[in-house]
Backbone as CSV, one residue per row, in Angstrom:
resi,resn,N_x,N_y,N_z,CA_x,CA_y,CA_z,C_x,C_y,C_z
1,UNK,30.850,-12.399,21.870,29.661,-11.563,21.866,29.932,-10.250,21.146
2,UNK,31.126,-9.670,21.183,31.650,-8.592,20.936,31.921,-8.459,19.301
3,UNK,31.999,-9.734,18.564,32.247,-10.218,17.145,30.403,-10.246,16.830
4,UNK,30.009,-10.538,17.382,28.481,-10.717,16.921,27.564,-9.342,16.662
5,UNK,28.393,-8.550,17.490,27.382,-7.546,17.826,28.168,-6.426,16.687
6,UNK,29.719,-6.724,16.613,29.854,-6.131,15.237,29.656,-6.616,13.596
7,UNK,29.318,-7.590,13.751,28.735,-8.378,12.358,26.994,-7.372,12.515
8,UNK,26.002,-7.741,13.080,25.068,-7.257,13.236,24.833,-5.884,12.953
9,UNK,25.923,-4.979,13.449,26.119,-3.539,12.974,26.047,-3.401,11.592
10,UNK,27.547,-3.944,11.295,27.835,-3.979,10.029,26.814,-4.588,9.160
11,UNK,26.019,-5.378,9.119,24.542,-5.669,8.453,23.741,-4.537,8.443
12,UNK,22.908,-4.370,9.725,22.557,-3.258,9.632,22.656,-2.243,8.739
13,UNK,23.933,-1.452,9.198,24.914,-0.937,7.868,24.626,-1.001,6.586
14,UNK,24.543,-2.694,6.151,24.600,-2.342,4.683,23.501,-2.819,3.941
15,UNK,22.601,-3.094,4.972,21.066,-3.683,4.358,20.140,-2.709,4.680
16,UNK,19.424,-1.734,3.632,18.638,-0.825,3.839,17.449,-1.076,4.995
17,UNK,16.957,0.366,5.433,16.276,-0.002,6.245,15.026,-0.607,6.467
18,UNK,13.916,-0.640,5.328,13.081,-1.618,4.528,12.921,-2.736,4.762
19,UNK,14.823,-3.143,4.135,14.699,-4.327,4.137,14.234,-5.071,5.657
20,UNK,14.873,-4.186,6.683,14.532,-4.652,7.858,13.491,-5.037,8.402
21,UNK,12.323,-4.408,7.741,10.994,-3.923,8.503,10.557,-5.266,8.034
22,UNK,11.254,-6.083,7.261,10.575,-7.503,6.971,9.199,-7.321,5.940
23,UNK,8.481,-8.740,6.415,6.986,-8.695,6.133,5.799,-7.508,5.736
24,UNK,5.526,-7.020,6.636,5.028,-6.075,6.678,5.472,-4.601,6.473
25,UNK,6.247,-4.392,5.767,6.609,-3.071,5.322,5.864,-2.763,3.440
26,UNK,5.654,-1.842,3.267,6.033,-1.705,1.440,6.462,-0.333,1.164
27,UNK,7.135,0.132,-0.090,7.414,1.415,-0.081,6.462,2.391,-0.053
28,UNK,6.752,3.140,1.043,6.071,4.312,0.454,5.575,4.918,-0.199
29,UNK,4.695,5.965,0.070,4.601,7.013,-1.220,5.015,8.384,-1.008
30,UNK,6.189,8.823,-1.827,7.114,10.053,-1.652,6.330,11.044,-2.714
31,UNK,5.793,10.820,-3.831,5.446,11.903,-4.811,4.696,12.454,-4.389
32,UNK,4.852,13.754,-4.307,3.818,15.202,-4.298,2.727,15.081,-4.396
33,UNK,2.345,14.822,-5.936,1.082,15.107,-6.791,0.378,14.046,-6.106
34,UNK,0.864,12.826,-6.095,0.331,11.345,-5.221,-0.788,11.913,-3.913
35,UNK,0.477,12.523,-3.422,0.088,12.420,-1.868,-0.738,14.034,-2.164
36,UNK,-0.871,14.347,-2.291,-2.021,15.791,-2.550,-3.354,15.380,-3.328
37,UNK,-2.833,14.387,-4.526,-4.281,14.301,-5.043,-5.298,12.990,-4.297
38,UNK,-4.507,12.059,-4.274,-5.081,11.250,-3.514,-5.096,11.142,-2.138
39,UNK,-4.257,11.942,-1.702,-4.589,12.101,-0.088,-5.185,13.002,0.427
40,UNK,-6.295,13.803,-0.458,-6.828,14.364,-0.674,-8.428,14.074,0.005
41,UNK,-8.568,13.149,-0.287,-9.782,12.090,0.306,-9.729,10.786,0.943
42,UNK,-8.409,10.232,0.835,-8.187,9.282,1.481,-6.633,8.983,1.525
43,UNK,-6.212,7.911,2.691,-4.623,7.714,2.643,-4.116,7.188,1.239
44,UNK,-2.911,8.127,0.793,-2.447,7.864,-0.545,-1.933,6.247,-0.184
45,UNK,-2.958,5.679,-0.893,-2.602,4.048,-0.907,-1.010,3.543,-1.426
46,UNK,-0.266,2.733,-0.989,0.903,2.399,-1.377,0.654,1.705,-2.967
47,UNK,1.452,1.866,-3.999,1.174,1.368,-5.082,1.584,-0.283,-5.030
48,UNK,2.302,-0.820,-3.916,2.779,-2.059,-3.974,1.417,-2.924,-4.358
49,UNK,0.505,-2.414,-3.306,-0.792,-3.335,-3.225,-1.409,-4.231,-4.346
50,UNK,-1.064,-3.286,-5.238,-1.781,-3.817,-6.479,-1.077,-3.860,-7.078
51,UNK,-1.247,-4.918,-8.783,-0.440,-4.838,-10.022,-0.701,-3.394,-10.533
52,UNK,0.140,-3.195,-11.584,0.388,-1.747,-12.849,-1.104,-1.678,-13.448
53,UNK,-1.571,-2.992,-13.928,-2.470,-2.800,-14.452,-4.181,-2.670,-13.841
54,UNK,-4.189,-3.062,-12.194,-4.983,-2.515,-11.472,-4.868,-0.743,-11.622
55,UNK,-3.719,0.504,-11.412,-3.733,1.178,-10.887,-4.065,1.820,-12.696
56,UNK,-3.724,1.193,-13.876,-4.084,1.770,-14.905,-5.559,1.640,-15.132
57,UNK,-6.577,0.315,-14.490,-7.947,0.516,-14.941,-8.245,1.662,-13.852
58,UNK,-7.539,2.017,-12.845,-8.080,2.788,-11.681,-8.145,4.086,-12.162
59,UNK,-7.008,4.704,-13.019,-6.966,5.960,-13.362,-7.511,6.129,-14.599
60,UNK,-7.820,4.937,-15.309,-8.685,5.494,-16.570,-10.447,5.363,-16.167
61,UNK,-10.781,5.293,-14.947,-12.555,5.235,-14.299,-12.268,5.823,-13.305
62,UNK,-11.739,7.479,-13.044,-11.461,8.263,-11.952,-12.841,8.933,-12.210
63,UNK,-13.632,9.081,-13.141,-15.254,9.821,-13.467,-16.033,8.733,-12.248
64,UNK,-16.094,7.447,-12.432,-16.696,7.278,-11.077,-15.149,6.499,-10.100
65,UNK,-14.983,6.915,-9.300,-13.454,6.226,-8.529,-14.438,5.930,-7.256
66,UNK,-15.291,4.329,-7.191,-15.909,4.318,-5.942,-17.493,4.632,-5.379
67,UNK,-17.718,5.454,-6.766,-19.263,6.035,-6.540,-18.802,7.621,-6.485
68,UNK,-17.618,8.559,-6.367,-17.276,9.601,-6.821,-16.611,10.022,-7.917
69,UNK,-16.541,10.913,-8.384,-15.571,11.706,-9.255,-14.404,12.166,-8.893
70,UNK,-13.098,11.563,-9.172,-12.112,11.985,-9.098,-11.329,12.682,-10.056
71,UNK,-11.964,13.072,-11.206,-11.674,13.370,-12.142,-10.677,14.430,-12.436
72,UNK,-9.463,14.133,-13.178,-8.393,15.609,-12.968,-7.882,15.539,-14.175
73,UNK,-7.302,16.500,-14.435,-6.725,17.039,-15.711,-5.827,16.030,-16.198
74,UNK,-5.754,15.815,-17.604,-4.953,14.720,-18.297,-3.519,14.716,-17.923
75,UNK,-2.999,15.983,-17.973,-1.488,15.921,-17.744,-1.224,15.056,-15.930
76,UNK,-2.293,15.853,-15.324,-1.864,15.189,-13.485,-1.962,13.481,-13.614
77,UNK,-3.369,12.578,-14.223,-3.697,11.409,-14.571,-1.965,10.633,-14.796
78,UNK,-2.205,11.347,-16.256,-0.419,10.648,-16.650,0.531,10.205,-15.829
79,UNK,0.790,11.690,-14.982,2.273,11.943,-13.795,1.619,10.677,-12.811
80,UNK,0.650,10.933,-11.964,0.124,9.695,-10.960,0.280,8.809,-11.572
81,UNK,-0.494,8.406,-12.799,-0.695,7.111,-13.494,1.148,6.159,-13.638
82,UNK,2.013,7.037,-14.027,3.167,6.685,-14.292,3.925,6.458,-12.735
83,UNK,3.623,7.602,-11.451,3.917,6.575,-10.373,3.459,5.700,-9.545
84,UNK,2.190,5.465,-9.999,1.526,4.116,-9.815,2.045,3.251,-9.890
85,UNK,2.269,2.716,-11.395,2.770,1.711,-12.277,4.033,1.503,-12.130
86,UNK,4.902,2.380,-11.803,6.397,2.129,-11.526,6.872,1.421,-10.298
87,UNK,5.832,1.811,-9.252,5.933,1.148,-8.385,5.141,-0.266,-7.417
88,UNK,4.129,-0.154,-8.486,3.233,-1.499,-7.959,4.084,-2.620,-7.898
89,UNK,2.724,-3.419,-7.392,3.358,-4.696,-6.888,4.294,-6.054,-7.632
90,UNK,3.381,-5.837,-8.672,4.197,-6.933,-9.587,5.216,-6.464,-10.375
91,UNK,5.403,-4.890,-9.831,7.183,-4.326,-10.313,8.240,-4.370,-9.242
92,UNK,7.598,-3.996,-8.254,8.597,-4.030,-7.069,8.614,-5.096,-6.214
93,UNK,7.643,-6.015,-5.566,7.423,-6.943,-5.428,7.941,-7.388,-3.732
94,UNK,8.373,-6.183,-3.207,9.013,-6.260,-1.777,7.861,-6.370,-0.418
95,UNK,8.609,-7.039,0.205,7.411,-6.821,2.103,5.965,-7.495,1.323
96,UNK,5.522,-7.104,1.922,4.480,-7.359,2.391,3.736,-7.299,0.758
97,UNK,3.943,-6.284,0.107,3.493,-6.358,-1.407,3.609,-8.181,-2.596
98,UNK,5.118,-8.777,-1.848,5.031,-9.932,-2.361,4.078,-10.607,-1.998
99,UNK,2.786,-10.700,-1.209,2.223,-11.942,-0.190,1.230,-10.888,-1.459
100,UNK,0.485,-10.040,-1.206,-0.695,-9.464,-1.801,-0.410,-10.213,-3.328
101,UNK,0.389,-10.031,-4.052,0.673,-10.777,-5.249,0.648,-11.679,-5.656
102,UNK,0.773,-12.700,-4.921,0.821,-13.899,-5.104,-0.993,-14.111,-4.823
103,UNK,-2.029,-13.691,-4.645,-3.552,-13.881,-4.648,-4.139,-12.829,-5.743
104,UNK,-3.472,-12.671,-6.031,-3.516,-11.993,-7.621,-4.017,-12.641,-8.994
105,UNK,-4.960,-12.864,-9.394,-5.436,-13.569,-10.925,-4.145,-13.168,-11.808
106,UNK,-3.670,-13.862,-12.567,-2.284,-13.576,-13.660,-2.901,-12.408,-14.389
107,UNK,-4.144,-12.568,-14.265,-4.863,-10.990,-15.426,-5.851,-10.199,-15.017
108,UNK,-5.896,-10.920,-13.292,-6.941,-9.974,-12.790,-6.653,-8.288,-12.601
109,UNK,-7.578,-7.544,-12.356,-7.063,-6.075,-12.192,-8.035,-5.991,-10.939
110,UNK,-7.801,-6.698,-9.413,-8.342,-5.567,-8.347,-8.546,-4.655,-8.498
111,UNK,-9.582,-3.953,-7.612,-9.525,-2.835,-7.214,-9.580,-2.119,-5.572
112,UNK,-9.671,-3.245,-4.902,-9.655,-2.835,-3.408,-8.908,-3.546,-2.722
113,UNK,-7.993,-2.992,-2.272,-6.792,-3.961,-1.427,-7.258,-4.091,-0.212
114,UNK,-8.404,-4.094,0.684,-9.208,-4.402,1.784,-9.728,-5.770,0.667
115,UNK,-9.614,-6.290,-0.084,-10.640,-7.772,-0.732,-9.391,-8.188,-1.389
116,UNK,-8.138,-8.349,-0.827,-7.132,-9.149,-0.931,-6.941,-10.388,-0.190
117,UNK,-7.411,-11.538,-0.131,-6.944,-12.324,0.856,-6.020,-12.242,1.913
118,UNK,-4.653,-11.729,1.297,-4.052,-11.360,2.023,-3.964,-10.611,3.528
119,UNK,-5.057,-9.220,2.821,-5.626,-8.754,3.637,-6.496,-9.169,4.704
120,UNK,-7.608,-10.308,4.117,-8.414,-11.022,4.674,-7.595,-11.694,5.919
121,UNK,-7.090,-12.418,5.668,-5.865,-13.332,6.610,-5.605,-12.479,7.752
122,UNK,-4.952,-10.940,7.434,-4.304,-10.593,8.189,-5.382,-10.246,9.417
123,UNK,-6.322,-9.705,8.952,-7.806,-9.019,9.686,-8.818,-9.416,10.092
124,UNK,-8.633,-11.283,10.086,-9.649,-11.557,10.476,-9.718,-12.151,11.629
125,UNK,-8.959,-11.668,12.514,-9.686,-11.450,14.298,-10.541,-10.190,14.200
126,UNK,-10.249,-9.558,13.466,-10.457,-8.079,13.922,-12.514,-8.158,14.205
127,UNK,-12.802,-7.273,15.268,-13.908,-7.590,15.341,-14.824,-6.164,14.819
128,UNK,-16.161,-6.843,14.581,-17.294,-6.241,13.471,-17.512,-4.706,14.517
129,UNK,-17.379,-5.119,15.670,-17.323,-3.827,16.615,-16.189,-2.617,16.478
130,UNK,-14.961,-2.894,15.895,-13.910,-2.574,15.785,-13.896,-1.742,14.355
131,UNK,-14.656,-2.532,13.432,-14.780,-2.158,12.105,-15.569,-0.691,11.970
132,UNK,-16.663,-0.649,13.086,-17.518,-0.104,13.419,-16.889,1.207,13.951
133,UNK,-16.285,1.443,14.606,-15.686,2.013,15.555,-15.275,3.607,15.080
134,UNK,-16.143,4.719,15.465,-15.901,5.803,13.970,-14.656,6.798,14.093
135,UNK,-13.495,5.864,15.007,-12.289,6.338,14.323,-11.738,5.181,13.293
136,UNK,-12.279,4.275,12.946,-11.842,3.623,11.869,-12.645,3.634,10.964
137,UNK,-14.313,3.371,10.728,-14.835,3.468,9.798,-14.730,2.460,8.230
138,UNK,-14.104,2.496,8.070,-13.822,1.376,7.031,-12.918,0.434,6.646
139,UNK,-12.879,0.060,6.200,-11.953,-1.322,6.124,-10.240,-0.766,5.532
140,UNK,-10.816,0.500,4.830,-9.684,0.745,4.039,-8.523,2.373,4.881
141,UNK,-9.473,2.445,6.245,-8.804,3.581,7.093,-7.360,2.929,7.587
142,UNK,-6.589,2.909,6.999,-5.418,1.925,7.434,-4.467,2.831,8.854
143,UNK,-4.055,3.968,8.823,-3.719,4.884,9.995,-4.549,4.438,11.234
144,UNK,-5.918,4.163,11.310,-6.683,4.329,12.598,-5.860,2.779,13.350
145,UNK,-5.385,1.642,12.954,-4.622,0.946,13.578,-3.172,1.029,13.504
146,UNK,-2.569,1.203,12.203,-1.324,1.112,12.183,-0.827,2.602,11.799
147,UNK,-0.486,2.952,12.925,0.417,4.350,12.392,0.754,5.418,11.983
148,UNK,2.010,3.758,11.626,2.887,3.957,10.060,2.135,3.656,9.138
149,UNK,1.303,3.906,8.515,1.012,3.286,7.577,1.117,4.034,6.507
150,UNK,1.191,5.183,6.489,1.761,6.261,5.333,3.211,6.445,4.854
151,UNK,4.041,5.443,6.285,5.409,5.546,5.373,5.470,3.855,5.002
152,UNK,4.636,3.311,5.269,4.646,1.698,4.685,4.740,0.568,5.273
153,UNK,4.740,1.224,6.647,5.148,0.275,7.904,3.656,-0.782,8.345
154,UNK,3.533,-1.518,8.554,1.687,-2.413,8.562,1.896,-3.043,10.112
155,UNK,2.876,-3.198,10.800,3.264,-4.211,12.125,2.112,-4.032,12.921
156,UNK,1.446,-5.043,13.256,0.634,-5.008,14.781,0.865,-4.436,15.585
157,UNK,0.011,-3.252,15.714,0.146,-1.973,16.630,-0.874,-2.217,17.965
């Protein structure tokens, strides 16, 4: 028992902590500008969710982003735009971001990771009362159930 429980350590140890969180984890979002401009109005969405080229039609139609204007100066566009893309899904491809990917058109460009199957799957006990509910409000309030969900964590809370 005593050999097991130091193998297990030693894993631990040397397999990041991510990796642990399994399934339902994706990376974060650490950038500044990210988390200020877009969390600004809503939770800075993880870039896993989507492919590079979802988050590039996203930032070149920030004049309407949704039925608003998100509109910001070319240089900020770029900086976001570039950690978007570096880290989406079909670059990084980890947790929970691999399952969203794989319901992905080879050339589709989503735009709402609440109309991911994936998503669908995961949420559909969830009830129309629940949806309703005005600490959650929309499909895309991801904090009002899980959390973590700003450091990437998704587990049934």
């Amino acid at each position: 028992m005593r050999t097991n429980l130091l193998r297990l350590c030693l894993f631990a140890a040397l397999v990041p902590a991510p990796a642990l969180a399994g399934d339902d984890w994706v990376p974060p979002v650490k950038d500044p500008l990210v988390l200020k401009e877009c969390g600004a109005c809503h939770m800075a969405f993880q870039p896993a969710f989507l492919p590079a080229r979802s988050w590039n039609r996203m930032m070149d139609e920030l004049a309407d982003h949704f039925g608003e204007d998100a509109s910001l100066p070319a240089d900020k566009v770029q900086a976001i735009r570039a950690t978007l893309t570096a880290n989406a899904g079909d670059v990084v491809g980890q947790g929970r971001a691999r399952k969203y990917m794989q319901w992905v058109a080879p050339n589709g460009t989503p735009q709402r990771i609440t109309e991911n199957p994936d998503f669908e799957r995961k949420h559909r006990k969830i009830s129309d009362r629940t949806w309703k509910d005005p600490k959650v409000v929309t499909r895309s309030n991801c904090p009002a159930c899980h959390r973590g969900a700003d450091q990437g964590y998704y587990e049934d809370d």
